[in-house]
KEGU-593254 format. One record per atom (N, C-alpha, C): residue number from 1; residue in one letter; chain; atom name; x, y, z. Coordinates in nm, 2 decimals, padded with zeros to 4 digits. Layout:
N
n | res | chain | atom | X | Y | Z
NUM | A | A | CA | X | Y | Z
...
***
This chain:
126
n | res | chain | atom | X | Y | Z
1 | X | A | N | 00.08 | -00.12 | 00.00
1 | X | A | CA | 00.00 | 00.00 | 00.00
1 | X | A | C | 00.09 | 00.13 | 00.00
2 | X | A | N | 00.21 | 00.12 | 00.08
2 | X | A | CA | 00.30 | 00.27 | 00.09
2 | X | A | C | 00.34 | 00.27 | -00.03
3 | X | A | N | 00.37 | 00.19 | -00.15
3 | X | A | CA | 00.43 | 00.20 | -00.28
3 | X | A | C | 00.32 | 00.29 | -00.37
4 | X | A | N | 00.21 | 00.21 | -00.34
4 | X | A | CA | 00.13 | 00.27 | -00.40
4 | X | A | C | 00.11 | 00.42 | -00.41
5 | X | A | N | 00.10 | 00.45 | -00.22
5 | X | A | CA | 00.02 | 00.58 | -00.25
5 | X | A | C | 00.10 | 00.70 | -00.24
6 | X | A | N | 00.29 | 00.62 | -00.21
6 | X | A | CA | 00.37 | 00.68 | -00.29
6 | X | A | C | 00.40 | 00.74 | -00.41
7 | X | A | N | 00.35 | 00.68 | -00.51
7 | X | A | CA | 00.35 | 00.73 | -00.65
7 | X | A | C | 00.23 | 00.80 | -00.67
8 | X | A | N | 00.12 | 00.76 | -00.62
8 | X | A | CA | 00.02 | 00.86 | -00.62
8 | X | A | C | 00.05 | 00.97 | -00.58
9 | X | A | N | 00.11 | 01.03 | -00.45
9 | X | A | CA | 00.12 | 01.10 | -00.40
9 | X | A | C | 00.23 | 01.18 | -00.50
10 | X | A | N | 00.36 | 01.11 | -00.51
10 | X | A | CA | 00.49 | 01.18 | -00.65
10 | X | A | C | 00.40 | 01.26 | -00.76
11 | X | A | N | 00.32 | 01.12 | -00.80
11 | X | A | CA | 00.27 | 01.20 | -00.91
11 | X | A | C | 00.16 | 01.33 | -00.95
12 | X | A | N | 00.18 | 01.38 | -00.85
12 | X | A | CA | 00.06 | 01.47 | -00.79
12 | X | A | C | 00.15 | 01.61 | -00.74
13 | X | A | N | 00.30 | 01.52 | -00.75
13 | X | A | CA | 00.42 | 01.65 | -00.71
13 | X | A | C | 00.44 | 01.67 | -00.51
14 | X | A | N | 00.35 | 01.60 | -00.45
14 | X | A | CA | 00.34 | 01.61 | -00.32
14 | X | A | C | 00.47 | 01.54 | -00.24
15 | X | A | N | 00.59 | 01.61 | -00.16
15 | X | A | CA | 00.68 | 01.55 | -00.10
15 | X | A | C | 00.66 | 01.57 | -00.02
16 | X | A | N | 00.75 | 01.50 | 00.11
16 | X | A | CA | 00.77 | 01.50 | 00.23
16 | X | A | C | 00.63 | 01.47 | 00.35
17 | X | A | N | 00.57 | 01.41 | 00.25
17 | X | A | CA | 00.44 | 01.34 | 00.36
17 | X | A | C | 00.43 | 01.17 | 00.36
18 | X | A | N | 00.43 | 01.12 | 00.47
18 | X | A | CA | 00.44 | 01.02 | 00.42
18 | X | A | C | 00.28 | 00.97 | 00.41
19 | X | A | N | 00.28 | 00.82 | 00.34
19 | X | A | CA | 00.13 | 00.83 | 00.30
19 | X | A | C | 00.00 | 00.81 | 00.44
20 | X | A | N | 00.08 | 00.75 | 00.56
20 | X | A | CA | 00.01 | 00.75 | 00.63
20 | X | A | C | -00.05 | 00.91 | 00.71
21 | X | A | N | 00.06 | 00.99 | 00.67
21 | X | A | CA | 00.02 | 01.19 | 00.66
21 | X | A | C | -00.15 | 01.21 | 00.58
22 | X | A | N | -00.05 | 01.13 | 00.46
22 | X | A | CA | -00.19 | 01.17 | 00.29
22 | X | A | C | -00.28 | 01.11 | 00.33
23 | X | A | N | -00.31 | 00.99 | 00.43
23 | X | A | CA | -00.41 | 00.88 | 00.48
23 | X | A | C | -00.50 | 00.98 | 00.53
24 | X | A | N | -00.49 | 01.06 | 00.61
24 | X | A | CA | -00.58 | 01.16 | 00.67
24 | X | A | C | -00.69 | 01.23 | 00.59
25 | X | A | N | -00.58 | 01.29 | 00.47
25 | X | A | CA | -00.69 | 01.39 | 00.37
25 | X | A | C | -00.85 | 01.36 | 00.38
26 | X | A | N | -00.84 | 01.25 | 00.33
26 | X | A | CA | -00.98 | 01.19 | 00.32
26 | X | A | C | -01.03 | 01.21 | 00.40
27 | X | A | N | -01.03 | 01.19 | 00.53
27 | X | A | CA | -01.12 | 01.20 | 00.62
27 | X | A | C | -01.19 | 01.34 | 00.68
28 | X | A | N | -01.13 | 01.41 | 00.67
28 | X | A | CA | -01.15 | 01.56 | 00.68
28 | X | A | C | -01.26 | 01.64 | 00.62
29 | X | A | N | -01.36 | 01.64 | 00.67
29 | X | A | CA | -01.44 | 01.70 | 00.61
29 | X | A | C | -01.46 | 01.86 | 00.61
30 | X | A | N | -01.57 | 01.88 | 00.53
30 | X | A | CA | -01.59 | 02.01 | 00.49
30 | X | A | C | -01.59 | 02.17 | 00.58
31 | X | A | N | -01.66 | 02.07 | 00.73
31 | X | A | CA | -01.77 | 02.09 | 00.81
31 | X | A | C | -01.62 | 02.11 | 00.89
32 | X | A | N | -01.51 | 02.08 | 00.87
32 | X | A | CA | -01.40 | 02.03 | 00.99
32 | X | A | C | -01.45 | 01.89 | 01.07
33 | X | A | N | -01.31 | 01.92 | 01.16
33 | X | A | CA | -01.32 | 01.73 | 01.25
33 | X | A | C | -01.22 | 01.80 | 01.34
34 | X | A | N | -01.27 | 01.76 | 01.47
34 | X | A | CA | -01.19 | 01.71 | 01.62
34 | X | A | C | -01.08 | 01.66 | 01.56
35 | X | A | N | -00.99 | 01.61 | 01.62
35 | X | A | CA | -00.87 | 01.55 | 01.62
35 | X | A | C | -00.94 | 01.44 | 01.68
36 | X | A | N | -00.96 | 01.41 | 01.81
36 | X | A | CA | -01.00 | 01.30 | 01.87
36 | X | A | C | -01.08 | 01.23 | 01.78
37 | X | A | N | -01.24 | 01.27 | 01.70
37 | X | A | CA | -01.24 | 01.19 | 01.61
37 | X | A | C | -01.22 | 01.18 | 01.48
38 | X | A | N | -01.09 | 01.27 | 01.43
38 | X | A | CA | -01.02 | 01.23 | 01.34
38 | X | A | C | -00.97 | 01.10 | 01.33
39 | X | A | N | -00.89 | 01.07 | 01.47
39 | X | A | CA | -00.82 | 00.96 | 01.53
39 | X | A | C | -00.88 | 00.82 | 01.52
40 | X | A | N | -01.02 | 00.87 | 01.59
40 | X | A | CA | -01.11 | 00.75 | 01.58
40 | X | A | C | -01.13 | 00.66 | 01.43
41 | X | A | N | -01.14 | 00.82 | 01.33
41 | X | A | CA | -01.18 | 00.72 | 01.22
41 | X | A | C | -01.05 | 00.67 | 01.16
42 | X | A | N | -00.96 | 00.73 | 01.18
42 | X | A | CA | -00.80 | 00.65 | 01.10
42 | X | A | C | -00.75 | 00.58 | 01.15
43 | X | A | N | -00.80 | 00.56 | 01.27
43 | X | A | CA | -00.79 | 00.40 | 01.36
43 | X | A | C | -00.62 | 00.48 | 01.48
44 | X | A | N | -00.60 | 00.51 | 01.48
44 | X | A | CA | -00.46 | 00.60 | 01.58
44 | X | A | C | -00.52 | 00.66 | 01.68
45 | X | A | N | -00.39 | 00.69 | 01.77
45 | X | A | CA | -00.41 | 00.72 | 01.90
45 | X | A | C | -00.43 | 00.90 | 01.85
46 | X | A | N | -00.49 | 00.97 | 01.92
46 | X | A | CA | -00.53 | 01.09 | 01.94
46 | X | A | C | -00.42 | 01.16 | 01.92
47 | X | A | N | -00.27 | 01.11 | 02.06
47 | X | A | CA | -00.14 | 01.18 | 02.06
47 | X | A | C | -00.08 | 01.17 | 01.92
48 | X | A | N | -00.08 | 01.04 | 01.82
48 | X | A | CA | -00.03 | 00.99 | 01.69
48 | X | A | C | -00.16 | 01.12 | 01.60
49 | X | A | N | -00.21 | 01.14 | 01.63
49 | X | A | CA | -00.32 | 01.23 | 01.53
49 | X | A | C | -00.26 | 01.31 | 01.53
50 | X | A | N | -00.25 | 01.44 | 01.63
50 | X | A | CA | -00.23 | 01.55 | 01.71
50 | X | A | C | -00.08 | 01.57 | 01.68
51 | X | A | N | 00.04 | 01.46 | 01.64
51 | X | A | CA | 00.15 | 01.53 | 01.59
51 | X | A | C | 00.15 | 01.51 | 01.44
52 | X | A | N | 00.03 | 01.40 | 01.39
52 | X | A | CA | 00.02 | 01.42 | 01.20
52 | X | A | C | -00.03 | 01.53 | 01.14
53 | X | A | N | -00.14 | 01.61 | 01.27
53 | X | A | CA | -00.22 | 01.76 | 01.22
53 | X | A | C | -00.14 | 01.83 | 01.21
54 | X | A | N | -00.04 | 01.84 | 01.32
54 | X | A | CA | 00.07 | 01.93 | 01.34
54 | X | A | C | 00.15 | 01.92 | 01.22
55 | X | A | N | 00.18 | 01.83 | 01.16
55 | X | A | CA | 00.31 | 01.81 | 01.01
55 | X | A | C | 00.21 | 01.86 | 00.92
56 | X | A | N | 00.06 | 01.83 | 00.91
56 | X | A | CA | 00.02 | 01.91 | 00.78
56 | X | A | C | 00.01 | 02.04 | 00.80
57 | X | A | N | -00.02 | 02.09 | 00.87
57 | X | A | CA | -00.07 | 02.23 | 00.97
57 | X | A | C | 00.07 | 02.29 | 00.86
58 | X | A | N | 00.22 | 02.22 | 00.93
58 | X | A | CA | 00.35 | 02.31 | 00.88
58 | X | A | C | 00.40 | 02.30 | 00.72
59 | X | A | N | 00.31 | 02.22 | 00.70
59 | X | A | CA | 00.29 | 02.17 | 00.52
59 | X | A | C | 00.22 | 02.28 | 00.46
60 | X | A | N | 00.07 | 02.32 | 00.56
60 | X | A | CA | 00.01 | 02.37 | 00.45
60 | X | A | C | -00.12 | 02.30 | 00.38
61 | X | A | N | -00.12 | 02.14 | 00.43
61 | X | A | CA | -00.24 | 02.11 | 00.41
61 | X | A | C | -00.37 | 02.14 | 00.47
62 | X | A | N | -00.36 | 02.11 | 00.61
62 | X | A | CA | -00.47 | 02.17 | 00.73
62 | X | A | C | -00.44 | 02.28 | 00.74
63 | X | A | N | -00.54 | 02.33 | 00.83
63 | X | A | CA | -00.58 | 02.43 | 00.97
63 | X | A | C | -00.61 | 02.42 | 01.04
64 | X | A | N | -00.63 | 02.44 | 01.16
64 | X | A | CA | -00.71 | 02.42 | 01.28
64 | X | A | C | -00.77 | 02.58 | 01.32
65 | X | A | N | -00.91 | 02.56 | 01.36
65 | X | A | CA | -00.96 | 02.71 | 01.38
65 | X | A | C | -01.06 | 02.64 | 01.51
66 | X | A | N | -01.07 | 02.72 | 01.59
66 | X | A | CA | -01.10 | 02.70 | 01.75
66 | X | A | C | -01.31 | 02.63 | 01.67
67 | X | A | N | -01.32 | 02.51 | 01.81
67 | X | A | CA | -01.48 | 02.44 | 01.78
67 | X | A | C | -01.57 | 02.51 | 01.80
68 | X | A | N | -01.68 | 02.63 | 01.72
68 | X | A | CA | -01.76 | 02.68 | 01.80
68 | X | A | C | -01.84 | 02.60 | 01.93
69 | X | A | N | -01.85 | 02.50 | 01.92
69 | X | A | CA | -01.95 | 02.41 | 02.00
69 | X | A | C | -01.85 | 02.38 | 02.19
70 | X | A | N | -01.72 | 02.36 | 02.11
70 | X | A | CA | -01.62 | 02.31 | 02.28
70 | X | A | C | -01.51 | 02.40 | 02.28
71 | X | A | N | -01.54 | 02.47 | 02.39
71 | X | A | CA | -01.40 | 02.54 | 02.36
71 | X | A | C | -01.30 | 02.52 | 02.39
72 | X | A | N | -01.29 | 02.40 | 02.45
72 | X | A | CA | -01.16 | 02.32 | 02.46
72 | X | A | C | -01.09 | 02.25 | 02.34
73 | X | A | N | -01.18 | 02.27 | 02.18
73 | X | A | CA | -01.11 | 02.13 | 02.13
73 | X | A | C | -01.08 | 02.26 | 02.00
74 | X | A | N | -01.06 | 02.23 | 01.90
74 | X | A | CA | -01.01 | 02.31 | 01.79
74 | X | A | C | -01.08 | 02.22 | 01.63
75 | X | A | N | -01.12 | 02.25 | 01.52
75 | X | A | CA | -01.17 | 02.19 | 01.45
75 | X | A | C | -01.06 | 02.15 | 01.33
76 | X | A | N | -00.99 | 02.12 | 01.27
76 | X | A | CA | -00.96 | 02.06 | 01.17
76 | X | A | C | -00.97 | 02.08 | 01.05
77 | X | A | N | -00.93 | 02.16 | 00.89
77 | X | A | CA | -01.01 | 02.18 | 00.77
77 | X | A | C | -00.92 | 02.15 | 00.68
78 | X | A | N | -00.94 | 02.13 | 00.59
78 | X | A | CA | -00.86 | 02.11 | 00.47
78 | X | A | C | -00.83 | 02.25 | 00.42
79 | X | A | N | -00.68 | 02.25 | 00.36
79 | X | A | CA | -00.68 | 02.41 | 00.29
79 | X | A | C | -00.70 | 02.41 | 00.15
80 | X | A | N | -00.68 | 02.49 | 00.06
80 | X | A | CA | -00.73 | 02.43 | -00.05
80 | X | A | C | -00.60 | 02.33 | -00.11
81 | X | A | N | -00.46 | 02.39 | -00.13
81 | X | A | CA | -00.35 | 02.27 | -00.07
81 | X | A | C | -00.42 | 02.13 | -00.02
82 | X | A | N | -00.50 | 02.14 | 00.06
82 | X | A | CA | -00.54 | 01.95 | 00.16
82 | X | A | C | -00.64 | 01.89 | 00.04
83 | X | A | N | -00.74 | 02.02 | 00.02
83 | X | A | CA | -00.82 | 01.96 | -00.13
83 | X | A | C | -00.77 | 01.92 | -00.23
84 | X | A | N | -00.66 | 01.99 | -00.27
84 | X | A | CA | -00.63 | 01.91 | -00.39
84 | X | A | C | -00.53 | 01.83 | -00.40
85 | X | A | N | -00.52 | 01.76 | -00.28
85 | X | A | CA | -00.44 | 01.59 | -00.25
85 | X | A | C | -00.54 | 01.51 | -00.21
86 | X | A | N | -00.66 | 01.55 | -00.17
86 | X | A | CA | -00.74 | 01.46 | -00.19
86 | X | A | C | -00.80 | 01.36 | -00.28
87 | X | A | N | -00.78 | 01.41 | -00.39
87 | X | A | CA | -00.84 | 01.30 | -00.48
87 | X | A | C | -00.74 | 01.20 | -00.52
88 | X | A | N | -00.56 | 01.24 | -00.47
88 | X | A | CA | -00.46 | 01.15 | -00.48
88 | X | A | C | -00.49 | 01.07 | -00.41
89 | X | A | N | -00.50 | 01.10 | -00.29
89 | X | A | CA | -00.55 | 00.99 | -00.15
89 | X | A | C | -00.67 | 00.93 | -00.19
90 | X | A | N | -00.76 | 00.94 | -00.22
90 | X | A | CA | -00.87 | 00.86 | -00.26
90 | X | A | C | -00.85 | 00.74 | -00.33
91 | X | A | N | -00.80 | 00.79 | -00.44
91 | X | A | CA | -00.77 | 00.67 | -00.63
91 | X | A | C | -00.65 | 00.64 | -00.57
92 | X | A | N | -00.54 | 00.65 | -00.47
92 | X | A | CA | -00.49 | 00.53 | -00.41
92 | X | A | C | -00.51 | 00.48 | -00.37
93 | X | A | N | -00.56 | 00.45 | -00.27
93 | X | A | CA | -00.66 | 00.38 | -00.13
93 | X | A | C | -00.77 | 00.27 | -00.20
94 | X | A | N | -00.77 | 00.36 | -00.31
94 | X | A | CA | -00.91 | 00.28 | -00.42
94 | X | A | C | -00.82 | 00.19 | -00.49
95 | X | A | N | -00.69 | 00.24 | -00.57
95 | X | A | CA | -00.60 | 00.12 | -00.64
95 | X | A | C | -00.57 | 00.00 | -00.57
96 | X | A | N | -00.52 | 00.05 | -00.41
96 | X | A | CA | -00.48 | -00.10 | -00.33
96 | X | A | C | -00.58 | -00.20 | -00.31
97 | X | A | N | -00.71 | -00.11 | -00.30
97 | X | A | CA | -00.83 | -00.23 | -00.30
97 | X | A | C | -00.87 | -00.31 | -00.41
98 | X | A | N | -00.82 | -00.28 | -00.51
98 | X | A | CA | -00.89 | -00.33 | -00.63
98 | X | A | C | -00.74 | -00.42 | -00.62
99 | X | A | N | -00.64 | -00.36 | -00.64
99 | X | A | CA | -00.53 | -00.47 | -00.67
99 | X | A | C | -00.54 | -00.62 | -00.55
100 | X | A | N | -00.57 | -00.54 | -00.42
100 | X | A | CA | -00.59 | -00.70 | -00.37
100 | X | A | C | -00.75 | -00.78 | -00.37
101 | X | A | N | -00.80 | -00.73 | -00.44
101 | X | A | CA | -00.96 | -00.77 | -00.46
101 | X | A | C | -00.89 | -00.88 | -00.59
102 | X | A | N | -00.85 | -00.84 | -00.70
102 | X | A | CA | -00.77 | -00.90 | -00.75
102 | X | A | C | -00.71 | -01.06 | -00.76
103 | X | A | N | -00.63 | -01.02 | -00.58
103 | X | A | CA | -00.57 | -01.15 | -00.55
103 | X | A | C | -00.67 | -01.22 | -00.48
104 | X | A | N | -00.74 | -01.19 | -00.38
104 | X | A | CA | -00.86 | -01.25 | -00.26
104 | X | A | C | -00.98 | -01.21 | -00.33
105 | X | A | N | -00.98 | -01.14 | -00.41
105 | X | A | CA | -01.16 | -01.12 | -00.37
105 | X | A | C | -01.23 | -01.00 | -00.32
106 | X | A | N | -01.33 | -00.91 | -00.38
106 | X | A | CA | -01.40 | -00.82 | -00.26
106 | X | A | C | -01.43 | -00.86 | -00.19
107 | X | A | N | -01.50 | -01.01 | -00.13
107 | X | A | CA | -01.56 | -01.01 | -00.01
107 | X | A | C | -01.49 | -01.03 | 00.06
108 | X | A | N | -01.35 | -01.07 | 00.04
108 | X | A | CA | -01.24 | -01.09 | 00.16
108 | X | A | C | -01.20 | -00.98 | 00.19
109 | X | A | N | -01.15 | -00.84 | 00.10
109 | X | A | CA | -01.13 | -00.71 | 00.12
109 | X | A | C | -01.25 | -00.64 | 00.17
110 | X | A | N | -01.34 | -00.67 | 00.18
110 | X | A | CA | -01.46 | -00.62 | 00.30
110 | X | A | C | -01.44 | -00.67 | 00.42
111 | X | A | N | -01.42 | -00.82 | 00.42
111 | X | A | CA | -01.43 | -00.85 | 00.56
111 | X | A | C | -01.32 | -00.85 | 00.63
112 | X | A | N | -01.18 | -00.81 | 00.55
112 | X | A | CA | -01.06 | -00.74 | 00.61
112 | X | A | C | -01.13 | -00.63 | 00.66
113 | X | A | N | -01.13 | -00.54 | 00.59
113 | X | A | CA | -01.21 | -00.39 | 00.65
113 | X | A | C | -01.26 | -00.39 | 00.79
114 | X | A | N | -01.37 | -00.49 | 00.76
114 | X | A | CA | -01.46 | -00.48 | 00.91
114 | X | A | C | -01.42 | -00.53 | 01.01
115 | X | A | N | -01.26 | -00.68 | 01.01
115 | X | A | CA | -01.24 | -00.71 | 01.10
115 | X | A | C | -01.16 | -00.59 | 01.15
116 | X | A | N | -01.03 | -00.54 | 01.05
116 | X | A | CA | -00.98 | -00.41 | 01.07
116 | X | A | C | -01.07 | -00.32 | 01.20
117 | X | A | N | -01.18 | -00.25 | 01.16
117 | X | A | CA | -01.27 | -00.13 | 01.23
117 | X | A | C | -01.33 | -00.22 | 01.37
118 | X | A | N | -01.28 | -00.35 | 01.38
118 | X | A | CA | -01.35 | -00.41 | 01.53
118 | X | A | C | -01.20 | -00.40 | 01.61
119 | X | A | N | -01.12 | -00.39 | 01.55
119 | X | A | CA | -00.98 | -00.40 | 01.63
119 | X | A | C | -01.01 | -00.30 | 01.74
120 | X | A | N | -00.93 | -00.32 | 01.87
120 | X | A | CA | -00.92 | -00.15 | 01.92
120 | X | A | C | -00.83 | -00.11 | 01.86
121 | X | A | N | -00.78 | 00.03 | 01.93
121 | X | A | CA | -00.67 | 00.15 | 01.88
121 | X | A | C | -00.59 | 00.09 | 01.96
122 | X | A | N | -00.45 | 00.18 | 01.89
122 | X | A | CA | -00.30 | 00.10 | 01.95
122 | X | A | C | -00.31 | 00.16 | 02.13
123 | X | A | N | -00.29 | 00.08 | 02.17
123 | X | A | CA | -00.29 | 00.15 | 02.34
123 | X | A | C | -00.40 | 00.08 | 02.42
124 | X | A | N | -00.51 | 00.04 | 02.37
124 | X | A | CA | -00.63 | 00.04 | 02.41
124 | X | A | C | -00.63 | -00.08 | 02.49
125 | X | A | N | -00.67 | -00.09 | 02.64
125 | X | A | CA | -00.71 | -00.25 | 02.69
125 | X | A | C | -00.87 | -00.28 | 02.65
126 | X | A | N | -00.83 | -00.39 | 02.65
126 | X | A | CA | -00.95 | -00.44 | 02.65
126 | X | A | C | -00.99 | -00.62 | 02.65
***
């Protein structure tokens, strides 16, 4: 998968991120996102979130602008920079699926996925 979304990413001109950085784009929506559940949905610890916001933040792909709703938390946005590596992040993420759909199967790359999203997060007892 890093080979992949390495070249995706080259070919797009984008250095010095690695792809688990470009992993995030996607998830970021319009509306912004917490870091905590940024975290949540990229499957990482909060602390692991919180220094990848920070590397796009000094990149230029994010922002962070204070949560109207908690004033303790800060929201997350894409710049327009974060938008337009989005669609690299996507049609890679989409190439690795298809190449191993390929070797296994979609329904085995689905039910990778879902056993994936039942795992806990790195740290977590349980």
């Amino acid at each position: 998968m890093r080979v992949v979304m390495d070249a995706a990413l080259q070919a797009r001109g984008v250095t010095g991120l690695t792809p688990a950085h470009a992993n995030i784009i996607p998830f970021v929506p319009p509306q912004g996102i917490q870091i905590g559940e940024l975290a949540r949905l990229a499957k990482v610890r909060k602390q692991s979130m919180a220094a990848s916001v920070e590397l796009l933040t000094a990149a230029g792909y994010v922002t962070r602008q204070p949560d109207p709703d908690d004033a303790r938390a800060s929201l997350v946005f894409l710049t327009d920079k974060g938008r337009a590596l989005r669609p690299a992040s996507l049609l890679a993420g989409r190439k690795v699926e298809a190449d191993w759909a390929a070797v296994v199967g979609r329904d085995d790359v689905e039910h990778l996925r879902h056993t994936l999203m039942r795992l806990p997060e790195p740290g977590a007892h349980g």
